[in-house]
N, C-alpha and C positions, 0 to 999 in steps of 0.2 A: 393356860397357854394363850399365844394372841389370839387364832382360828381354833378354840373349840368345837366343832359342830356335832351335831348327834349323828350318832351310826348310821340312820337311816340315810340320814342326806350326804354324810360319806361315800357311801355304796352306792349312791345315782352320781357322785362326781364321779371316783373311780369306771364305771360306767363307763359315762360321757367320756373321759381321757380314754380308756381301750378303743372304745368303738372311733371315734371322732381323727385321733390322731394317725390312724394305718390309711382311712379316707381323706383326710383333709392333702396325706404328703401325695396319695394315687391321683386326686384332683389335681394337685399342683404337677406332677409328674406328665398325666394328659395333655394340661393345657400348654406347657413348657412345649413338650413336642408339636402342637399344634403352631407355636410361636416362631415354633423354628421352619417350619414350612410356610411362610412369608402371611401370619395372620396374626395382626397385631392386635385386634381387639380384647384377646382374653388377658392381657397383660395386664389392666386393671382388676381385675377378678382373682389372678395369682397373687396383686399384694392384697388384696382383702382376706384372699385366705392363709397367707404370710403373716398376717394380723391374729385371725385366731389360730392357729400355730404358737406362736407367742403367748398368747391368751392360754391354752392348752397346758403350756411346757410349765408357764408361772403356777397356772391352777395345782399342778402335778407336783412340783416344789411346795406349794403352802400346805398341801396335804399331805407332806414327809415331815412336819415341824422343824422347820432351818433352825437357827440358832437367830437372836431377837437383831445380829447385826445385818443377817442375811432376809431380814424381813422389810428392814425397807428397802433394801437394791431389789427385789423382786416385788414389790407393789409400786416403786415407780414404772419397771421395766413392762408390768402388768398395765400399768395405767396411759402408758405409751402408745401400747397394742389396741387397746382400747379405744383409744383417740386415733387410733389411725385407722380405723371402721369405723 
C-alpha cells in the first residue's frame, strides 16, 4: 500500500487522533467564545489550530487506506494545513 506503517506506530497515530481531535475542536470552541466577547487576539491561535485540525482529519484518512485517487487530494489538502502553521 502507499502508507504502510508498522502497528506500533499506528496505535500512537490512532492515539494522537482520539485524544488530539475532542481537544483541539474544545480549544477552538473556548477561544471562538472568547472572540465573541470583543477579544480579538486569540483569532490567530484558532486558525493555527484550524491547521492541525486538518492535519488531524488527513492523518485519520491515510490511516483508513483511501483508494490511490484519494491519496493525493488528501496529501495536498495535508500539505496545505501544514503550510498554514
Amino acid at each position: 500500500d502507499v502508507f504502510e506503517l508498522p502497528i506500533r506506530l499506528r496505535i500512537v497515530c490512532w492515539i494522537v487522533i482520539v485524544i488530539g481531535l475532542p481537544l483541539i475542536i474544545l480549544a477552538i470552541y473556548y477561544l471562538y467564545s472568547l472572540v465573541r466577547h470583543n477579544h480579538v487576539a486569540p483569532i490567530y491561535v484558532i486558525n493555527l489550530l484550524i491547521s492541525d485540525l486538518i492535519q488531524l482529519c488527513c492523518m485519520a484518512t491515510m490511516l483508513g487506506k483511501p483508494k490511490r485517487v484519494w491519496v493525493n487530494i488528501i496529501f495536498l489538502i495535508h500539505s496545505i494545513g501544514v503550510m498554514a502553521s
